[in-house]
C-alpha positions in Angstrom: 0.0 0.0 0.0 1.3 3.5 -0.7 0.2 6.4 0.8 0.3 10.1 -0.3 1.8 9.6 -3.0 2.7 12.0 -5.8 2.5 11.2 -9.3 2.8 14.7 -11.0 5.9 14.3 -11.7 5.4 12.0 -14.6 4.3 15.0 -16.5 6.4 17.7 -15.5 8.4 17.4 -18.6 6.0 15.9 -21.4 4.3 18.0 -23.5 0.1 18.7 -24.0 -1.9 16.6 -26.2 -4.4 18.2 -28.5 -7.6 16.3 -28.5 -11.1 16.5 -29.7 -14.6 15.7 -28.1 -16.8 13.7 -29.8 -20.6 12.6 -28.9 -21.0 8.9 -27.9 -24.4 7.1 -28.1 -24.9 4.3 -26.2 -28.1 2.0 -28.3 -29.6 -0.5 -25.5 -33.0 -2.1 -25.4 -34.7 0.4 -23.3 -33.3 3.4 -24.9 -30.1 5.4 -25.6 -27.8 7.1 -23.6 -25.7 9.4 -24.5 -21.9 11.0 -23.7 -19.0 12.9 -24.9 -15.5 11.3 -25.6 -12.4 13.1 -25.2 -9.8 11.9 -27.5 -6.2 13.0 -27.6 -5.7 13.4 -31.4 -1.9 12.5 -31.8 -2.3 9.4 -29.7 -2.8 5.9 -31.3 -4.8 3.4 -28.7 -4.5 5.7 -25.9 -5.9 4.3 -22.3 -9.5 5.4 -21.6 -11.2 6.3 -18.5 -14.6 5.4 -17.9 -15.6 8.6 -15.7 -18.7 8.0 -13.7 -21.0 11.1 -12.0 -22.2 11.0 -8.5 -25.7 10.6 -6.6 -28.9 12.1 -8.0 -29.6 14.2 -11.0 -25.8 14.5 -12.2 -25.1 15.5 -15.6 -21.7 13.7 -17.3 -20.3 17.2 -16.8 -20.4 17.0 -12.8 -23.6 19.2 -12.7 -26.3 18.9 -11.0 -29.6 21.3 -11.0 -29.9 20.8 -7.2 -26.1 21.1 -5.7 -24.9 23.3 -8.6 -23.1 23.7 -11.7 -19.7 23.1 -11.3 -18.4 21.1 -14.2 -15.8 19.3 -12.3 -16.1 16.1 -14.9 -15.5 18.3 -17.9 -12.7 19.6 -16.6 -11.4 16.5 -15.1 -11.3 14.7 -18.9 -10.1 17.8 -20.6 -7.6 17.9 -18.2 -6.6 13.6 -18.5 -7.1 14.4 -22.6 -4.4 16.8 -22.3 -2.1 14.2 -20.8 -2.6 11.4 -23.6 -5.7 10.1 -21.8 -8.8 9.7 -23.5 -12.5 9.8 -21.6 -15.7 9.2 -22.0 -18.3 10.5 -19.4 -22.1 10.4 -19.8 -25.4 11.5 -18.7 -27.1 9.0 -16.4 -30.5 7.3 -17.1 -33.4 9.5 -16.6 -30.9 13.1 -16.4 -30.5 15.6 -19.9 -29.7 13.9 -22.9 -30.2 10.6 -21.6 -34.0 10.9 -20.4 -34.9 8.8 -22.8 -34.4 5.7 -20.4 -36.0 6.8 -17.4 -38.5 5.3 -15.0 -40.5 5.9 -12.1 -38.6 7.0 -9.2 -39.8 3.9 -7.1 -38.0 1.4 -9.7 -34.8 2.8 -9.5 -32.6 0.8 -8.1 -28.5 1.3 -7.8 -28.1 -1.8 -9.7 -29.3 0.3 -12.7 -26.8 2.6 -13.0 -23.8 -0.5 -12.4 -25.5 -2.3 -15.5 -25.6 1.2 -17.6 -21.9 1.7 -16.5 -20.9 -1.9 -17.5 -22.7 -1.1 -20.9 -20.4 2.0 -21.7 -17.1 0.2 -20.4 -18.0 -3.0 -23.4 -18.5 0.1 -25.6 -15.0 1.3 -24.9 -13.5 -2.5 -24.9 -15.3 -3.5 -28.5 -14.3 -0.3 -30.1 -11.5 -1.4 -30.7 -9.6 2.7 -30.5 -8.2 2.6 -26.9 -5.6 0.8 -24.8 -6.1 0.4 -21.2 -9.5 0.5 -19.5 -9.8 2.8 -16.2 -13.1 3.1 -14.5 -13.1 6.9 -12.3 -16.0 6.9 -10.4 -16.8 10.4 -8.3 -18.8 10.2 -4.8 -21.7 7.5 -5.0 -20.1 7.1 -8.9 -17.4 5.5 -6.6 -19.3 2.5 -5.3 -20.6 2.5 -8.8 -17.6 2.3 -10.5 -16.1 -0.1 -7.9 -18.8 -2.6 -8.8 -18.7 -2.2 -12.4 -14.9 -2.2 -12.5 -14.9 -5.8 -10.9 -17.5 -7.2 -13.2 -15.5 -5.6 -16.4 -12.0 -6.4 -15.4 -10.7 -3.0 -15.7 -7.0 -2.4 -16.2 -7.8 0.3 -12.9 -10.1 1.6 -10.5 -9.8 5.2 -9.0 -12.0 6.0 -6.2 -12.7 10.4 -6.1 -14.4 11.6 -2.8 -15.7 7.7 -2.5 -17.2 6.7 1.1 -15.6 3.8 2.7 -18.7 2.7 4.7 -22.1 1.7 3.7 -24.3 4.7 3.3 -26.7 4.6 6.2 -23.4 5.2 8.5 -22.3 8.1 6.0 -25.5 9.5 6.4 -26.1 9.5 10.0 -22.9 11.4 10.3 -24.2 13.8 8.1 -27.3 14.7 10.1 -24.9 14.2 13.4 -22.9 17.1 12.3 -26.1 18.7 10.3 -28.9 18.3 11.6 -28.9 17.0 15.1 -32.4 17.7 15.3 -33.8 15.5 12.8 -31.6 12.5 13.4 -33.9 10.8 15.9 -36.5 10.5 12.7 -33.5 9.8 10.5 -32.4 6.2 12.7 -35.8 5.0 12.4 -36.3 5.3 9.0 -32.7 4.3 8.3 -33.4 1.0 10.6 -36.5 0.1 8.1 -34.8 0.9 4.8 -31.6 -1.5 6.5 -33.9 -4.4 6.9 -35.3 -4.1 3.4 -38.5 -2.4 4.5 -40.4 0.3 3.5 -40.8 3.7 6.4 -43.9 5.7 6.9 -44.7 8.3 8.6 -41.8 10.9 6.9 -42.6 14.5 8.1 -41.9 16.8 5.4 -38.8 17.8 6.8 -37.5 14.4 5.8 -38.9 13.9 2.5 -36.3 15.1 0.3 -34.3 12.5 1.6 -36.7 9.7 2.3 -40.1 10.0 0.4 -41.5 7.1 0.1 -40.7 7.2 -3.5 -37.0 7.5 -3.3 -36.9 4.5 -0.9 -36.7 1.2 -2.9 -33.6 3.2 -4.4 -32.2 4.0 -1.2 -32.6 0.4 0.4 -30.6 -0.8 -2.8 -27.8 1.9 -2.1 -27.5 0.8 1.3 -26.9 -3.0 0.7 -23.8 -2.5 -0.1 -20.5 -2.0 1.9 -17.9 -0.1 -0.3 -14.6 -1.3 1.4 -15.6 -5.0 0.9 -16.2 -4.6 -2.6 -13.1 -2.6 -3.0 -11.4 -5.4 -0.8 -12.3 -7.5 -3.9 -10.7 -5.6 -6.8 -8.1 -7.7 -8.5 -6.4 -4.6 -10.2 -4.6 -1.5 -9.2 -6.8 0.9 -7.7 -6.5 4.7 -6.0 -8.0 5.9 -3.9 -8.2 10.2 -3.7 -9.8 12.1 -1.1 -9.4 16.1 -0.1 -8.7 17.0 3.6 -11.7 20.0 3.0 -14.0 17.9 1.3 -17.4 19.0 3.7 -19.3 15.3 2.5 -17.0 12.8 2.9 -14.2 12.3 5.1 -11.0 11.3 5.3 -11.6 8.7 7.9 -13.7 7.0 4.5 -10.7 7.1 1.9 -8.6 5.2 4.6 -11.3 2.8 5.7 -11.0 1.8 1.6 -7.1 2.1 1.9 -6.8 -0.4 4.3 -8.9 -2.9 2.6 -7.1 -3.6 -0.5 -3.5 -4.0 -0.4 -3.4 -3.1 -3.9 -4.2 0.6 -3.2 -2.8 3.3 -3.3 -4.5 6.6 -1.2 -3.4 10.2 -1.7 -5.0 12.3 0.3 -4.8 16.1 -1.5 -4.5 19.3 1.1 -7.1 21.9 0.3 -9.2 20.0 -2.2 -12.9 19.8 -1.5 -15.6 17.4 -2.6 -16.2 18.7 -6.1 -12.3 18.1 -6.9 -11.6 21.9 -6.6 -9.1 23.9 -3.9 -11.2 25.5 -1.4 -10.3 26.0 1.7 -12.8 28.7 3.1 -17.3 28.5 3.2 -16.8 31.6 0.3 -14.7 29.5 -2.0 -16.3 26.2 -0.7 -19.7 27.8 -2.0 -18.2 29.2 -5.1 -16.7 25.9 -6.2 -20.0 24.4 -6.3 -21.5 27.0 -8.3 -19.1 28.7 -10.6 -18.4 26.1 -13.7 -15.1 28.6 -14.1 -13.7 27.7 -11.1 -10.8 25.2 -12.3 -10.7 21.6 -10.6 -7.4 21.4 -8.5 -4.3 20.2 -10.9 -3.2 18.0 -8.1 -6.3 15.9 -9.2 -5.8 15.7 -12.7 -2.0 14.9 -12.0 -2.8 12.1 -9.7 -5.1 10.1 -12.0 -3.0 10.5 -14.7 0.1 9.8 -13.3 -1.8 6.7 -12.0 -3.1 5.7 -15.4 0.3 6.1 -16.6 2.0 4.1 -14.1 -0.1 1.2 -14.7 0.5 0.9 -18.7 
């Protein structure tokens, strides 16, 4: 296991790429989904990262209508393009381009979005234009990615502001530090949706987070434990998490360090949940919310000096 380690230095002397974006559509029985491929241009076969968006109405750019426009994702695969690394990030089920498969809340299920992300990695594979496969998954994308890594034997796995425990502990946290007031209400639904069962009785206060709607999709999220599945990853794997990310915390990207001794964990100073230095509520607030605001290099350096060193 390695910690902290810095793999900028691979690129402190290599030149940028030039590279193109192209759109990517994604033809499956229920529908099409749809995403934009980076591509360095002067590269032949060049490794490819699978970049996967976090939880609810993400875009492939790393927006979201509810938790702001940030475009961390977009800059993130502009940033690997200009290394040599090509990308392809998309727009989940159900969210902009791709709401041509979408479904009830109620039958969502976590599994959904693993299957979709499996789809888009055999897309890469049978295409027959790039190298290495590298899955990135951001946040929930994380435990998505994880999963969907394993089942595609992926040449990588990199973990970006991932939790380390199953989500029901992760959230309790959150209202701990939050919303102390609510997290009476929050155990007992939390204790239903654990078992499998369905809660009633959500005052409004809780039903952006637990409406009965949203539940079968949240008691699917939380049968999983994202350090044992990480634990099970056969191929080289990193795991990066910022000391001022406000969501997740550090304790989680060393919970998944420790259960893989193929992983390596850097742990970034100053860089936030969204990928981006902030180390003040001003600039933690305008990195949410301003798409200008440039994802930390020390990001962009780390996965690709990881993709690099695994070729």
């Amino acid at each position: 296991m390695y910690r902290n380690i810095v793999l900028s230095l691979f690129f402190m002397v290599l030149p940028l790429f030039s590279y193109a974006a192209e759109e990517a559509v994604l033809k499956l029985p229920a529908g099409r989904l749809y995403g934009t491929l980076e591509v360095p241009t002067d590269s032949v076969r060049p490794p490819v990262a699978l970049i996967i968006a976090g939880s609810g109405p993400t875009d492939r750019d790393g927006n979201n209508r509810i938790s702001g426009k940030n475009a961390s994702l977009k800059q993130l695969a502009e940033g690997l393009a200009q290394k040599g690394i090509a990308s392809l990030r998309y727009d989940k089920r159900g969210v902009k381009a791709s709401r041509e498969i979408s479904m009830p809340e109620s039958e969502a299920r976590i599994d959904h979005f693993v299957d979709d992300a499996v789809f888009w990695g055999e897309y890469l594979k049978i295409s027959g234009r790039f190298g290495k496969l590298i899955i990135v998954g951001h946040s929930e994308g994380a435990l998505i990615g994880s999963l969907a890594a394993e089942r595609l034997k992926a040449d990588g796995f990199v973990s970006l502001a991932g939790a380390g425990r199953p989500a029901y502990e992760v959230l309790e946290e959150q209202f701990t530090a939050n919303a102390p007031d609510y997290l009476p209400e929050a155990r007992r639904i939390m204790e239903h949706l654990k078992k499998g069962e369905l809660a009633d009785n959500i005052t409004e206060l809780m039903m952006p987070a637990f409406r009965p709607s949203v539940q079968p999709y949240v008691i699917s999220w939380f049968k999983y434990n994202p350090a044992e599945i990480i634990g099970r990853l056969k191929m080289p794997v990193l795991v990066i998490h910022g000391t001022t990310d406000l969501q997740i915390s550090v304790r989680d990207a060393e919970i998944l360090a420790a259960a893989n001794k193929n992983i390596r964990l850097n742990i970034l100073d100053g860089v936030n949940h969204v990928l981006k230095e902030a180390d003040t509520m001003q600039t933690q607030k305008n990195s949410y919310y301003n798409p200008d605001y440039p994802v930390s290099p020390k990001v962009i350096d780390a996965v690709a000096g990881f993709i690099r060193s695994i070729l």
